[in-house]
C-alpha positions as CSV (number, residue, x, y, z in Angstrom):
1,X,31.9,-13.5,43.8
2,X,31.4,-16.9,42.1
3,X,33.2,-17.5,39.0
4,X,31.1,-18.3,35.8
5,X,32.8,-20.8,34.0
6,X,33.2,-20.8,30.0
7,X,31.1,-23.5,29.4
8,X,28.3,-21.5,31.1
9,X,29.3,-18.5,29.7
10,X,28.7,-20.1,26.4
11,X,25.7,-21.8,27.3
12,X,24.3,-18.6,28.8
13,X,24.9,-16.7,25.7
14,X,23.8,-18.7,23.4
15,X,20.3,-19.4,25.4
16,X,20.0,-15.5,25.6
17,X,20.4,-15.3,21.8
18,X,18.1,-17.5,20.8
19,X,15.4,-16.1,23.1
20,X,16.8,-12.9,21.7
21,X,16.1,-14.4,18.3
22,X,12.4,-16.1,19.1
23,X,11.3,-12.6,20.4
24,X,12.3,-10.7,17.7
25,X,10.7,-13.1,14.5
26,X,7.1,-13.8,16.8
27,X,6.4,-10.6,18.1
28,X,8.5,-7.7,17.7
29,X,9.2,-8.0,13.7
30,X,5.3,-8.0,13.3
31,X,4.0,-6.1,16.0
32,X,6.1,-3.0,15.3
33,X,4.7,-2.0,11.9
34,X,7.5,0.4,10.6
35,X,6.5,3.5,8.6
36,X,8.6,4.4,5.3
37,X,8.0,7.5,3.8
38,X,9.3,8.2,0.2
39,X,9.3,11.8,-1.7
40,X,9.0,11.1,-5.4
41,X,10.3,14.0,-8.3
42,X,10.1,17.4,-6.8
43,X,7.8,16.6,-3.4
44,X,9.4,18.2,-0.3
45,X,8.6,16.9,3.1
46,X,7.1,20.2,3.9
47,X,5.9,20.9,0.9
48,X,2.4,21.2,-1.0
49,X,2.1,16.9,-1.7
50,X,-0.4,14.4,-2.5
51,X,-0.1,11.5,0.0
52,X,-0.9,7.9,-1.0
53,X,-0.3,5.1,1.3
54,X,0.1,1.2,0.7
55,X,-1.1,-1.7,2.9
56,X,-0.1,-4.7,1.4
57,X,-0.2,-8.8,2.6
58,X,-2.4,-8.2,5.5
59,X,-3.4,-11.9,5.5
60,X,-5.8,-11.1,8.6
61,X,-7.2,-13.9,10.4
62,X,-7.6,-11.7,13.5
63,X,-7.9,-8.0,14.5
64,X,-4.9,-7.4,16.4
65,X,-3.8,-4.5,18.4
66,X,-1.2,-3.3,16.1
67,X,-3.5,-3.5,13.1
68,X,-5.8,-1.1,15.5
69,X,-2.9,0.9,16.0
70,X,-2.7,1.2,12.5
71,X,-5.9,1.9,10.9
72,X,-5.8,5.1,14.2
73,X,-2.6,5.8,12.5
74,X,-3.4,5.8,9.0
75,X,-7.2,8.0,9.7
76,X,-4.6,10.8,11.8
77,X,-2.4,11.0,8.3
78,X,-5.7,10.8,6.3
79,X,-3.7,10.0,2.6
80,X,-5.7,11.4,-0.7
81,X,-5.5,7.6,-1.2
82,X,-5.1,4.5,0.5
83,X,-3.9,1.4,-1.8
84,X,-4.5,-2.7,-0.8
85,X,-2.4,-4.3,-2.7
86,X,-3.1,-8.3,-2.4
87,X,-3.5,-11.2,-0.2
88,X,-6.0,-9.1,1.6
89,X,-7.6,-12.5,3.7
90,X,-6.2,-15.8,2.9
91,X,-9.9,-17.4,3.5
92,X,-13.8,-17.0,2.8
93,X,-14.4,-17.4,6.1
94,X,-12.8,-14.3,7.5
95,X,-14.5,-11.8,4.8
96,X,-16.5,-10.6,7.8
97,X,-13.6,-10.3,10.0
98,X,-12.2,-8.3,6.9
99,X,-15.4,-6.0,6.6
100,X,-15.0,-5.3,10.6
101,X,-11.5,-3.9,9.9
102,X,-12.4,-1.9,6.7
103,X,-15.0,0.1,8.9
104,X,-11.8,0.9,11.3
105,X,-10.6,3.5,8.3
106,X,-12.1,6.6,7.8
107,X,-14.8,6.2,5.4
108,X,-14.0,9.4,3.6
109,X,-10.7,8.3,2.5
110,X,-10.4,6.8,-0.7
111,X,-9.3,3.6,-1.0
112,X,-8.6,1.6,-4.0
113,X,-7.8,-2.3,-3.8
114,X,-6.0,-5.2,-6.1
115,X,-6.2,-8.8,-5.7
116,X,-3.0,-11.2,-4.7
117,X,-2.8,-14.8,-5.2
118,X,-4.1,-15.7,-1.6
119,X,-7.8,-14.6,-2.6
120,X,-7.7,-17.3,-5.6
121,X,-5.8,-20.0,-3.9
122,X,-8.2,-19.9,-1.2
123,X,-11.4,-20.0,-3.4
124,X,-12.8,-16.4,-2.1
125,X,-15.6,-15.2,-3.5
126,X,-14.0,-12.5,-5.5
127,X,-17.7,-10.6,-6.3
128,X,-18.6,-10.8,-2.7
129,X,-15.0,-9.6,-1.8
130,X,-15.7,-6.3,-4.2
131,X,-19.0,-5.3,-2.8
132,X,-16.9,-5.6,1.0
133,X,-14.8,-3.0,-0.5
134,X,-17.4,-1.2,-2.1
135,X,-19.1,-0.4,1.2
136,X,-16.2,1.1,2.8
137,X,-15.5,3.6,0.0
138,X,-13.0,1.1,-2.0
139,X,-12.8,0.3,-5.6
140,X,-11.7,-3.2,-6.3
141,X,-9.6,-3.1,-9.8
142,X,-9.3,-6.4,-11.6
143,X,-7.2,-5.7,-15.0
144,X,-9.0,-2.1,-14.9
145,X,-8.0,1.9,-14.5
146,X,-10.0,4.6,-13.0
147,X,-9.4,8.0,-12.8
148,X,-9.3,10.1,-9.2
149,X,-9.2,13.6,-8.6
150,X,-7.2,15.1,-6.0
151,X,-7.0,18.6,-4.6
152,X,-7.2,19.7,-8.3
153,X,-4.8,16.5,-9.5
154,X,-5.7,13.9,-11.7
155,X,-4.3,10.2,-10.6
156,X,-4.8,7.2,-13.0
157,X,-4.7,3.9,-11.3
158,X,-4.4,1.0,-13.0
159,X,-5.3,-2.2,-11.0
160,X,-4.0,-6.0,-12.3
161,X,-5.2,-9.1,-11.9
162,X,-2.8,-11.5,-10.0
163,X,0.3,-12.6,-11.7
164,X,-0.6,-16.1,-10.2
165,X,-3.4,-16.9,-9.7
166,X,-5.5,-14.7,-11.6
167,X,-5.1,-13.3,-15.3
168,X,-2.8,-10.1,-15.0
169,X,-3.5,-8.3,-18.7
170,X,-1.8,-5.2,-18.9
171,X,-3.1,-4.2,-21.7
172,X,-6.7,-4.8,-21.1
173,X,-6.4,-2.9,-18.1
174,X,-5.6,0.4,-19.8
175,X,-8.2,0.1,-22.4
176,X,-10.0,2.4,-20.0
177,X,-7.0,4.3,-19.0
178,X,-7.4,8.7,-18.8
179,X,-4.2,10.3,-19.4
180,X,-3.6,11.9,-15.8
181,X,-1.3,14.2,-14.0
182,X,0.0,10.8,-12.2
183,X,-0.3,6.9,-13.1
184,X,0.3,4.6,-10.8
185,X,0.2,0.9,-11.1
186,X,-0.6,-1.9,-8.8
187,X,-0.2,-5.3,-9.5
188,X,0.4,-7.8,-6.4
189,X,3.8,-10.1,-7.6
190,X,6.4,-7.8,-8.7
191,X,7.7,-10.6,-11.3
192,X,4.7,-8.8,-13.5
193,X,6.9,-5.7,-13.9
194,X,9.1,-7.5,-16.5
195,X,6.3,-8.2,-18.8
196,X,4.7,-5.0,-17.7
197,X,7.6,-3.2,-19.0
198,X,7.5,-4.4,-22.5
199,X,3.6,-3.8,-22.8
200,X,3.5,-0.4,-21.5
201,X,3.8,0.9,-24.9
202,X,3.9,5.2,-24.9
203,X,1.3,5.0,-21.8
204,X,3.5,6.8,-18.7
205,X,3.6,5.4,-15.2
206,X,5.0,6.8,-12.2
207,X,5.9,4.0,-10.4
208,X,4.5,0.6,-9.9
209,X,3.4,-0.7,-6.2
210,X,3.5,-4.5,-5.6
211,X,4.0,-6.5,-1.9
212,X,3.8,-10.6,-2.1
213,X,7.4,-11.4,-1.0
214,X,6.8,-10.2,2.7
215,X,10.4,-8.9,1.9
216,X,11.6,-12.8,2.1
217,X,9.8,-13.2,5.4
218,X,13.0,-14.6,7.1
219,X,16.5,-12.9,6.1
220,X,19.8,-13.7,6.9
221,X,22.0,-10.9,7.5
222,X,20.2,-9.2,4.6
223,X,19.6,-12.0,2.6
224,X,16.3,-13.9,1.8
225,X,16.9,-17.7,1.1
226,X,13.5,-18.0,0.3
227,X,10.5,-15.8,-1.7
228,X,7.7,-17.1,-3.2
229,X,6.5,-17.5,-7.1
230,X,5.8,-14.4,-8.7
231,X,8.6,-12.5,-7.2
232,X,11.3,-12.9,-9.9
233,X,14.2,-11.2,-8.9
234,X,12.5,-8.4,-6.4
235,X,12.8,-8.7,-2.5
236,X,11.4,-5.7,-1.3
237,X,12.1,-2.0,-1.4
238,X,12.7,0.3,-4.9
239,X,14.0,-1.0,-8.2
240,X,15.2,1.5,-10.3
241,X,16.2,1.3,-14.2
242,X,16.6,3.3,-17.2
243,X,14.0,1.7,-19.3
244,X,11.8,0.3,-16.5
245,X,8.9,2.5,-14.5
246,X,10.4,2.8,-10.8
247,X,8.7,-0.4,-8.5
248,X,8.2,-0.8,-4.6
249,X,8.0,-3.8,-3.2
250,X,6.1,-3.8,0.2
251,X,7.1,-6.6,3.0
252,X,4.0,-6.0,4.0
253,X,2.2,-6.9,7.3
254,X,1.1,-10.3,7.6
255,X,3.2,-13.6,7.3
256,X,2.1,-17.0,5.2
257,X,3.7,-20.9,6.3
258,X,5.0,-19.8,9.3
259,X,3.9,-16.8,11.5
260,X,7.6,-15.5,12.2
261,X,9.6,-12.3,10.4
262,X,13.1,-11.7,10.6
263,X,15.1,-9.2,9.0
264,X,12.0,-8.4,7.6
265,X,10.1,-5.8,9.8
266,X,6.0,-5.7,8.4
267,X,5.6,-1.9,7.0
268,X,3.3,0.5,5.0
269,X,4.3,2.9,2.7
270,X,3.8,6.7,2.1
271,X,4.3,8.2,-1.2
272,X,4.5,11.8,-1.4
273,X,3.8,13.6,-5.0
274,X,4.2,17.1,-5.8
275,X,1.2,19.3,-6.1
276,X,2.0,20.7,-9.2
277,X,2.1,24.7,-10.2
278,X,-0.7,24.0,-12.0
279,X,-3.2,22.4,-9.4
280,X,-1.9,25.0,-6.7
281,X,-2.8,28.0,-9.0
282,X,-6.1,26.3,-9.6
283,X,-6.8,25.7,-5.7
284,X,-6.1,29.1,-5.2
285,X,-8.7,30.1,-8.3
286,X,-11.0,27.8,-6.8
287,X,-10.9,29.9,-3.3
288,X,-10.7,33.7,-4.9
289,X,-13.8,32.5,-7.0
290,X,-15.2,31.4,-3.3
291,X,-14.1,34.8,-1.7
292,X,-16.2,36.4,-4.6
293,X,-19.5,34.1,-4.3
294,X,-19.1,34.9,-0.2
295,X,-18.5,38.7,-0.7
296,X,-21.3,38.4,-2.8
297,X,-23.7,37.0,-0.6
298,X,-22.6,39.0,2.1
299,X,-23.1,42.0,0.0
300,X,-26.8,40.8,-0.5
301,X,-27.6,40.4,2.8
302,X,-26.4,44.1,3.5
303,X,-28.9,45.2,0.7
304,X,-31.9,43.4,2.4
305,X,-31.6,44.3,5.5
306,X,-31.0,47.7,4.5
C-alpha cells in the first residue's frame, strides 16, 4: 500500500474540512430546521398545556422544501397559537409568494403576527401586508394587544412595532391590554426588552418572544462576532433576571447579507403553558353541561316516538 505523505495528509484534511465546513453553513444549518420545545411554570410534557409556537426571520424569497416540511409539521402539532415574529419578506415583491405560504398552515389555527425591520427597510406596503395576514386567519399587531381564548384560557398578546425601523411604544400598545390568564409579548429586536422593562409598570408578562439576531448567523465555537442593531446584548435563546420578564430570542429560519449559517442552526419554538385548575374544571363543566343538553335531547326523542 502506497504511503500518503504529511504534506498530503495535511492538504487532504484540510480540503475535507472546508468542504465539511461549506456543507454545513449552505445547506445543512438551514435546511434542517431544529425544533426546541420549552415547558414554562408548572406545564409537564404530558400534561394538560397550551401550545404556542414561534416562526421568526423567515425572510422568504422562495418556498423551499424544508419550509413545506415545516408548515406539514407545524398543521400535525396544530398549536392554540402560532406567532410571526418579524422580517416576514424582505421585499414587496414576494407578498404573493408570502400569501402562497400562509395558505400552507391550517387555516383554523390562530396566528398572530409582528413586524421586524426588514418590512420597513424594504418599503413593504405594511396595510397590504395586514390584510395577507388577515386572510389566513392572522392578526397583524402594530403597538397593539388583543385578547384570545383558549380551551377555557385567556392569552393577552401584546404586538410592537419594530425597535428599528418602526415606532415600538410599549405603552401605547397596552392601552387596549385585558388582564389575562397569560401575557405574552412580541416585539422583533430583543434590545426593546431593556426599555420594555422599565415601562411595564404593574402590567404582568410571561415572557417576551423576539428573533432578529438569526442567533449571530455565523458563530465561532459558540461565539457570534457579529449581530445586527437592535440586538443589544441578546444572541439567541432565554434571558432570565430577577427584575426582567423571561425573553427568547429565536435564530430563526432565514439568513440576511449572506445565505450561510454556522453554529447557528434555523429553529422554531414551542412553548408549553399550563392549563390551569381553573380552565380544566371549567372544560369539564362545559362537557357535563353537554352530557345534560344530549341526555336531554335524547330523552325527547324517546317521548316522541313513544
Amino acid at each position: 500500500m502506497k504511503k500518503i505523505s504529511r504534506r498530503k495528509f495535511i492538504i487532504d484534511g484540510i480540503t475535507l474540512t472546508s468542504l465539511a465546513f461549506v456543507l454545513d453553513a449552505c445547506w445543512l444549518e438551514q435546511f434542517f430546521i431544529e425544533t426546541n420545545e420549552f415547558y414554562l411554570g408548572e406545564a409537564r410534557k404530558h400534561g394538560s398545556n397550551l401550545k404556542f409556537i414561534q416562526i421568526s426571520d423567515l425572510h422568504l424569497h422562495s418556498i423551499g422544501l424544508q419550509h413545506k416540511l415545516l408548515a406539514e409539521k407545524i398543521n400535525h402539532i396544530n398549536p392554540d397559537l402560532l406567532f410571526f415574529t418579524g422580517d416576514s419578506i424582505d421585499r414587496g415583491k414576494y407578498m404573493t409568494l408570502f400569501e402562497q405560504y400562509l395558505s400552507l398552515f391550517d387555516p383554523h389555527i390562530l396566528k398572530v403576527a409582528i413586524l421586524g425591520n426588514r418590512e420597513y427597510n424594504r418599503k413593504i406596503s405594511i396595510e397590504e401586508l395586514k390584510h395577507v395576514y388577515a386572510r389566513h386567519n392572522a392578526d397583524l399587531l402594530i403597538n397593539e394587544s388583543k385578547q384570545y381564548t383558549v380551551k377555557g384560557h385567556t392569552i393577552a398578546i401584546t404586538g410592537c412595532d419594530d425597535f428599528i425601523g418602526g415606532d415600538a411604544n410599549f405603552p401605547l400598545a397596552v392601552k387596549n391590554y385585558i388582564p389575562s390568564d397569560y401575557h405574552i409579548v412580541l416585539t422583533h429586536c430583543p434590545e426593546h426588552r431593556d426599555i420594555l422593562q422599565e415601562e411595564q409598570g404593574q402590567i404582568p408578562i410571561d415572557c417576551i418572544l423576539s428573533g432578529h439576531t438569526h442567533g449571530g448567523q455565523i458563530r465561532i465555537l459558540g461565539f457570534a462576532p457579529y449581530t445586527p442593531e437592535g440586538s443589544g446584548r441578546y444572541v439567541s435563546g432565554w434571558y432570565r433576571e430577577n427584575a426582567c420578564p423571561p425573553l427568547y430570542v429565536s435564530k430563526g429560519i432565514g439568513t440576511t447579507i449572506w445565505p450561510i449559517r454556522f453554529g447557528a442552526r434555523s429553529e422554531i419554538a414551542i412553548f408549553n403553558f399550563e392549563l390551569k385548575e381553573k380552565s380544566k374544571k371549567r372544560e369539564l363543566g362545559e362537557l357535563d353541561e353537554q352530557k345534560t343538553i344530549d341526555h336531554q335531547q335524547i330523552n325527547k326523542q324517546s317521548v316522541y316516538q313513544t
